[in-house]
N, C-alpha and C positions, 0 to 999 in steps of 0.2 A: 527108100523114099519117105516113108512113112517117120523118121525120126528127125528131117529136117525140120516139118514143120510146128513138132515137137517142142527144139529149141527157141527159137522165136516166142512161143507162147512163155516161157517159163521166163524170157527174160521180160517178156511187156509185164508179167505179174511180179516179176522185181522190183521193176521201177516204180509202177504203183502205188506201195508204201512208201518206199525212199521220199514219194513227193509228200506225203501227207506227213510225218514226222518233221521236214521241215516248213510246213503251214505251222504247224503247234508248235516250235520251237521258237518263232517269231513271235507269240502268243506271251509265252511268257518273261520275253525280253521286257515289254514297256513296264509289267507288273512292278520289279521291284524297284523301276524309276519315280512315280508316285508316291514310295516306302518313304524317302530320305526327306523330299519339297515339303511333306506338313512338320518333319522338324526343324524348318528354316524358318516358319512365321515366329515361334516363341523367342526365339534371338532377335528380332528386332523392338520383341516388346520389353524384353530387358534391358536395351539401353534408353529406352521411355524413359521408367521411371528415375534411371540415374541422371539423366539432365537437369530434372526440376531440384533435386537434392542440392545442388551448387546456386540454383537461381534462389531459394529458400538462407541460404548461408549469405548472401551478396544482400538478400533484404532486412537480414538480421544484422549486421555488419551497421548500416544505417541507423538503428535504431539503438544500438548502445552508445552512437553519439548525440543521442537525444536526450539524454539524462542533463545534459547541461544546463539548458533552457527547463527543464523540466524540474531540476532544483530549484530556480529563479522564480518558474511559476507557485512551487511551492512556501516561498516566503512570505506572500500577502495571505495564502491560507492562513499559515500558523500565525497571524497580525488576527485573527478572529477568534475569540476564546467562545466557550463554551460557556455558557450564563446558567447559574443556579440560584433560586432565591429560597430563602428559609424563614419565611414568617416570624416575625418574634419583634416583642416591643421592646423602646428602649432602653431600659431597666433589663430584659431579658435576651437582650441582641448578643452580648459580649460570653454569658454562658453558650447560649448558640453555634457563637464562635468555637469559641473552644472544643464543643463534641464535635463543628464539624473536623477541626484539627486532627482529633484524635481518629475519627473514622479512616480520614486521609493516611495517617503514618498506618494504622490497621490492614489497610488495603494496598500497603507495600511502598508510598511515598517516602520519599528519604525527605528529613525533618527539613534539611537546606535547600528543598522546593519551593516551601510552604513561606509566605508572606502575609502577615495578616495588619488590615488598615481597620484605624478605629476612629470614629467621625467626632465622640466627646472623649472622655474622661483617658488619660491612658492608658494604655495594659500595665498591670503588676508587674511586671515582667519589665519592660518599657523604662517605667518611672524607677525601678532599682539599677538598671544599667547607667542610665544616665546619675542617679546619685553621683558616681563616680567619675561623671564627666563627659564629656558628647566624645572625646576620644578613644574611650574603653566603649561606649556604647558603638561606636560605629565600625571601632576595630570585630566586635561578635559576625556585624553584616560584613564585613569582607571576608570573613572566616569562611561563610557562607555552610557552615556546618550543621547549622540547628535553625529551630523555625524562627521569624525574625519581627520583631513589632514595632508598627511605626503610626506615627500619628498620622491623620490625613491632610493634617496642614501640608502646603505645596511645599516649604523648606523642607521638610522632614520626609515626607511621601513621597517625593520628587526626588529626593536625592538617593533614595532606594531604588537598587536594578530591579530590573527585572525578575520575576521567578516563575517556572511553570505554574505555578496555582497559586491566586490571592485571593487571602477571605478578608472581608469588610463587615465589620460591626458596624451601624449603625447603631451606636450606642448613645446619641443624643448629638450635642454641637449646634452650630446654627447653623440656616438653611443656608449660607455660603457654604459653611465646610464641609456642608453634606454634598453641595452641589458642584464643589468642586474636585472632592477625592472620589468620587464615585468615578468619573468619566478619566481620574486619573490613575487609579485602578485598575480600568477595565484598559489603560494602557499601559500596564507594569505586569498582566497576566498575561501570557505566554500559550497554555492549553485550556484554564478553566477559571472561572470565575465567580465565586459564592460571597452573597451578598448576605446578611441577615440583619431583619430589620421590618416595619411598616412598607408593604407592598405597593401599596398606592405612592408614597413618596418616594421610592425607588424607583417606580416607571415611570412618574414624572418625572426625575431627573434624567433618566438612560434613554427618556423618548419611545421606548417600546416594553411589552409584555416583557416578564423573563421567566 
C-alpha cells in the first residue's frame, strides 16, 4: 500500500520541471529575432546616398551646355582692355614706349602681340619700313611676327588689327590726332592698353582717370 502513493509523487515532481524548462526555452526564442532587425536599418541608408549621385550627374550634364552662351558673354569682357598710363612728356613719351615694350617681351609677350600707336613724329622703325614702300611695310604687319608701328593717323592706325596689347606714345601731333588715335587704340587693344604721355590730356581725351 505504501508504495502506491509513492509513485504518484515522483511523477508530479517530474512534470515540475518538464514545465519550467519550457517557460525558458520560449525566453530565448524572441532574443535572437531582435539580433538580425537593427542590421536591416543600415541598408536602407545605403541606397540614400546612391540616389542623389545620379541627380548631382543630371545637374551637371546642364551646365556643360552652358558654356555656349557663356563664351558669348565673354566677348564684350575681352571688348574692355585694361588701361595703363605712364607719365612722360612729349619729347619723353616715345622712350617711354619703348621700356614699356621691352618689360612686355620680358615678362613673356611674344613680340607679334605688341602694337605700338604714336600720336607725332614716326617710330624709326616705322619711317625705315616704309622707305621701302607701304607694301613691304604692311606685308611685316601681316607677318604678324614682331612688334608692329603705326602712326595714329586713322589710315595707317585703322588699318592695323587688332593685338592683345597696344602702347601709345603720345609723342606730340595735334590735338586731332591725339584725339583721334587714342579712342582708336583703345579699340585695337584686345587685353591692355598703355598709353604714355601728359596725364591730364589723356583723360581728357578717354573721358576718364586711367
Amino acid at each position: 500500500m505504501p508504495l502506491i502513493p509513492e509513485e504518484p509523487q515522483i511523477h508530479e515532481s517530474a512534470q515540475g520541471p518538464r514545465v519550467t524548462p519550457a517557460s525558458s526555452r520560449t525566453a530565448p526564442t524572441p532574443r535572437p529575432v531582435p539580433g538580425p532587425r537593427p542590421v536591416a536599418p543600415p541598408r536602407p541608408g545605403r541606397p540614400g546616398p546612391v540616389r542623389p549621385m545620379p541627380a548631382q550627374r543630371t545637374a551637371r550634364e546642364p551646365v556643360v551646355a552652358a558654356p555656349g552662351p557663356s563664351v558669348k558673354a565673354a566677348a564684350p569682357a575681352a571688348a574692355a582692355p585694361q588701361l595703363q598710363l605712364i607719365p612722360a612728356s612729349a619729347e619723353g613719351a616715345l622712350d617711354a614706349a619703348e621700356e614699356a615694350v621691352d618689360l612686355l617681351l620680358d615678362s613673356g609677350r611674344a613680340p607679334g602681340e605688341v602694337l605700338v600707336i604714336t600720336t607725332g613724329d614716326l617710330h624709326p622703325w616705322a619711317a625705315h619700313e616704309l622707305s621701302f614702300g607701304e607694301a613691304a611695310y604692311w606685308a611685316q604687319h601681316e607677318a604678324g611676327d614682331d612688334v608692329f608701328y603705326a602712326d595714329a593717323d586713322a589710315s595707317a592706325a585703322g588699318r592695323a588689327a587688332s593685338r592683345p596689347v597696344v602702347v601709345v606714345a603720345v609723342n606730340g601731333g595735334s590735338t586731332e590726332a591725339v584725339a583721334s588715335g587714342l579712342p582708336l587704340a583703345l579699340g585695337r587693344a584686345g587685353a591692355l592698353l598703355i598709353v604714355c604721355g601728359d596725364p591730364q590730356q589723356i583723360n581728357s581725351v578717354l573721358g576718364a582717370g586711367v
